[in-house]
C-alpha positions as CSV (number, residue, x, y, z in Angstrom):
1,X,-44.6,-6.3,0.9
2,X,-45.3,-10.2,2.1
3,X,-42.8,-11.1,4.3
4,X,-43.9,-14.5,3.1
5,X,-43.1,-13.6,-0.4
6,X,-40.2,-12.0,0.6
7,X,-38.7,-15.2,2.5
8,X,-39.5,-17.6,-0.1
9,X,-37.6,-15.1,-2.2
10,X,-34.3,-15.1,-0.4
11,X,-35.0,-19.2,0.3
12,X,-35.1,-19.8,-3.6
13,X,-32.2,-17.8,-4.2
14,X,-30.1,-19.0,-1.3
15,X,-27.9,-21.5,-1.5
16,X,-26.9,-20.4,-5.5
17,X,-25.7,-17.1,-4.6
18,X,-23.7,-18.8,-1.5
19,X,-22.0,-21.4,-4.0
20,X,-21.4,-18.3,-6.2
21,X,-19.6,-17.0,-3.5
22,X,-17.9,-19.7,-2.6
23,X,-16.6,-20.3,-6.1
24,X,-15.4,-16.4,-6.1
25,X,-12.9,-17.6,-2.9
26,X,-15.5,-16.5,0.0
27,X,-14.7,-18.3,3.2
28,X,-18.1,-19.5,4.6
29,X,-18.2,-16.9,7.1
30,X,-17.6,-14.3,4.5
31,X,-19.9,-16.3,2.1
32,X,-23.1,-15.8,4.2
33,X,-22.6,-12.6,5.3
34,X,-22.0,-11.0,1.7
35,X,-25.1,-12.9,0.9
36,X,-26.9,-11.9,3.8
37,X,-26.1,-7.7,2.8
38,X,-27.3,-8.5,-0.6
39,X,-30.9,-9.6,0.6
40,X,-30.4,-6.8,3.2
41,X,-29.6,-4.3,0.3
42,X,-32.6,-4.8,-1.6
43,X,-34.6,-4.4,1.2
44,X,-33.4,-1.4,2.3
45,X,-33.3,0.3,-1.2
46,X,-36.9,-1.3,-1.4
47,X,-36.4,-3.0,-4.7
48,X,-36.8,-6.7,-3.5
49,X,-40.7,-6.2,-4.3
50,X,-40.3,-4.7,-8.1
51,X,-37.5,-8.2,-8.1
52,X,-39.8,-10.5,-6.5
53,X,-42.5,-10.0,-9.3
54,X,-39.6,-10.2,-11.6
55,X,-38.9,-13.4,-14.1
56,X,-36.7,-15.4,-12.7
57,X,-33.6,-15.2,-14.8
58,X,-34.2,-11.4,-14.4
59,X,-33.8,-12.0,-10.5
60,X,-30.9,-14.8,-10.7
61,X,-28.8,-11.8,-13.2
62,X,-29.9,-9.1,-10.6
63,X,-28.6,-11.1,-7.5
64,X,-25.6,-12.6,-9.4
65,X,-24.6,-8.9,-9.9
66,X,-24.9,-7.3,-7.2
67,X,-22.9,-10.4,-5.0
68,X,-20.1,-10.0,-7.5
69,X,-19.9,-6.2,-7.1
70,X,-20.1,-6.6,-3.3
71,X,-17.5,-9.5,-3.2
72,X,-15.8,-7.5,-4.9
73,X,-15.6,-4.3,-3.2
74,X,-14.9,-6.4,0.0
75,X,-11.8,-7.5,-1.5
76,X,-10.7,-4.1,-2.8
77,X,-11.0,-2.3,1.0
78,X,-9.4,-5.4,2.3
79,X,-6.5,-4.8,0.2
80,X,-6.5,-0.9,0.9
81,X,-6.2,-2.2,4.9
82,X,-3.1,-3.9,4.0
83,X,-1.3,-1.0,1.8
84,X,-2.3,1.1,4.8
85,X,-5.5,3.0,3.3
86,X,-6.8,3.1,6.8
87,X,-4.1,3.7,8.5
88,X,-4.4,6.1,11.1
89,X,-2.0,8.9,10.7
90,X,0.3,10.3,14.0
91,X,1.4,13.5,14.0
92,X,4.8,14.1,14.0
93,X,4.7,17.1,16.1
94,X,4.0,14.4,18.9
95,X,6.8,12.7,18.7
96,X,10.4,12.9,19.4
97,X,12.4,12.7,16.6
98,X,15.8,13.9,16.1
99,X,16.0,16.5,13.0
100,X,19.3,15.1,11.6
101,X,19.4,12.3,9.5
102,X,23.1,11.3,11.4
103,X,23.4,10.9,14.6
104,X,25.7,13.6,16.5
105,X,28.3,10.5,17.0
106,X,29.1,10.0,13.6
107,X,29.8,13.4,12.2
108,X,33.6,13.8,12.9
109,X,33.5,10.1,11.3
110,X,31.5,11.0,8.2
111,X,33.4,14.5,8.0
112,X,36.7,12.3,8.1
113,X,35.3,9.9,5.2
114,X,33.8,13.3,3.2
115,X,37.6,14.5,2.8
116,X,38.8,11.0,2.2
117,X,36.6,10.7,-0.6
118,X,37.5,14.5,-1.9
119,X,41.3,13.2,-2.4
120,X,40.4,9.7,-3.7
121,X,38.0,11.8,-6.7
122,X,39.3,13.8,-9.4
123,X,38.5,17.3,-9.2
124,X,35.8,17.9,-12.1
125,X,33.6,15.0,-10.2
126,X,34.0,16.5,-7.0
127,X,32.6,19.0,-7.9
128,X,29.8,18.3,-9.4
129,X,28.9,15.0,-7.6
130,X,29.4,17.0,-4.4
131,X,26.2,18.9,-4.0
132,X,24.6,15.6,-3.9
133,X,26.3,13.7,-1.2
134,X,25.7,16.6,1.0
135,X,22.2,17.1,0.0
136,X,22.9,20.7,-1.7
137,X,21.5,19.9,-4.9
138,X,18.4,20.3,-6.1
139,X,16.6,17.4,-7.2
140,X,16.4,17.0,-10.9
141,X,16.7,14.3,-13.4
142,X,20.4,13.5,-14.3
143,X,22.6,11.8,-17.2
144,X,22.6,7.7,-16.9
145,X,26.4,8.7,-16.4
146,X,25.9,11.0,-13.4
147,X,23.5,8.9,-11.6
148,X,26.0,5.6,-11.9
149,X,29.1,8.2,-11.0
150,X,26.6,9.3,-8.0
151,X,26.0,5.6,-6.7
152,X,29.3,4.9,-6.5
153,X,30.5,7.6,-4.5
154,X,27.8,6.7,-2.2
155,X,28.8,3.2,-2.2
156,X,32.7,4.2,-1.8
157,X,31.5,7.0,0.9
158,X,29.6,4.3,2.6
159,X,32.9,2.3,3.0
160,X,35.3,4.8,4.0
161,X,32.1,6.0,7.1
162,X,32.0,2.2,7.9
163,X,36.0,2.1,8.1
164,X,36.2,5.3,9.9
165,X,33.7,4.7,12.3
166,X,33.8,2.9,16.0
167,X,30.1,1.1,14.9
168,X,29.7,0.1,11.6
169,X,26.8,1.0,9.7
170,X,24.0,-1.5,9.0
171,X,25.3,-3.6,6.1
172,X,23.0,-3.4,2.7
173,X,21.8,0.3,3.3
């Protein structure tokens, strides 16, 4: 292939496929370079000399294309960056983390609140709301009822822990 054919090419088809970019919400950095690995991407799939021979609206459709695709792909991984799609993963094995969800501190507290909570509650939704605050039960999907009746003992054992305890739990947990 002619380089010289192959520069007038990318020359002619320049500064419309930056402005495309542009107008897709490129900075001017990231304009040129996606640009840049279009030109680059034809050459190295060797199909800039079947598209230089091509009509011209046949080339501006081509180019057009494949800058949208790879704007577009540029803005998907940047998006999986942020939701953590590249995140690199630690393993826990290496760190040290306590295996109990409450720290040793708070247990006579929480024990205190548990029985408080057994007296305030009728017996019928002790027992079957029970299971749940002490994470016995199984997980499976409940009645609208039992899930509100579960919240609020949560809420109310939440209360009775923060009123029985010498440091307060973090408010809106």
């Amino acid at each position: 292939m002619d380089s010289d054919l192959t520069n007038d090419f990318c020359r002619t088809h320049w500064s419309r496929l930056y402005s495309l970019a542009r107008q897709r919400g490129c900075d001017p950095h990231s304009a040129e370079d996606a640009v840049q690995e279009v030109f680059l991407s034809l050459v190295r799939r060797q199909k800039i000399a079947d598209l230089v021979v091509a009509p011209l609206a046949q080339q501006q459709t081509h180019l057009a294309v494949s800058l949208r695709c790879r704007i577009a792909n540029a803005i998907r991984d940047q998006h999986r960056e942020k939701r953590g799609g590249m995140a690199v993963f630690v393993s826990l094995d290496d760190l040290d983390i306590a295996d109990e969800r409450t720290p040793p501190a708070a247990l006579p507290d929480l024990r205190k609140a548990l029985e408080a909570l057994r007296k305030e509650m009728k017996p019928d939704a002790w027992s079957k709301l029970s299971p749940a605050l002490l994470g016995d039960a199984p997980c499976r999907q409940q009645t609208g009822a039992y899930r509100v009746a579960l919240c609020r003992a949560r809420r109310r054992l939440k209360q009775l822990v923060n009123e029985a305890s010498t440091f307060p739990c973090r408010a809106g947990r």
